[in-house]
C-alpha positions as CSV (number, residue, x, y, z in Angstrom):
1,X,65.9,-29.0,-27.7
2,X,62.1,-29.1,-27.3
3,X,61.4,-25.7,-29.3
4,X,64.2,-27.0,-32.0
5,X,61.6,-30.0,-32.8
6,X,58.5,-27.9,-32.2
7,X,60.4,-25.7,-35.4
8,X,61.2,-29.0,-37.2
9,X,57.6,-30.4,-36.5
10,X,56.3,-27.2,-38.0
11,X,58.7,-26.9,-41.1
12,X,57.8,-30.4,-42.3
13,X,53.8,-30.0,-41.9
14,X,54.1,-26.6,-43.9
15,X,56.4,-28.4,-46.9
16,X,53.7,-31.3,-46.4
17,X,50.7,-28.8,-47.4
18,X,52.9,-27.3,-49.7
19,X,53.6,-30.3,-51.6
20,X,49.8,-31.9,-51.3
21,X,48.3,-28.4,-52.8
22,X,51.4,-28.7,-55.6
23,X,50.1,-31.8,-56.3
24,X,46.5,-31.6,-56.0
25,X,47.1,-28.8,-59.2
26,X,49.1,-30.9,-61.0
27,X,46.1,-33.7,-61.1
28,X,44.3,-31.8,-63.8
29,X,47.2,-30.8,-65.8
30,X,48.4,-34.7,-65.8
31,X,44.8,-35.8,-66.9
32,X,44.6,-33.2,-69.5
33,X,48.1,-34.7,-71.0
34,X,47.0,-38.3,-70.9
């Protein structure tokens, strides 16, 4: 049970830093558009 939310913990942080470096590219593509 432990490990099973040591593997969830881990999943979210890596979809966290995948989603804040997705979105720190997209900041210069948005400004460019607007």
């Amino acid at each position: 049970m432990l490990f099973e939310f040591y593997v969830i913990v881990f999943l979210l942080q890596d979809l966290q830093q995948e989603l804040s470096a997705k979105f720190v590219i997209s900041i210069p593509i948005i400004s460019q558009v607007c």
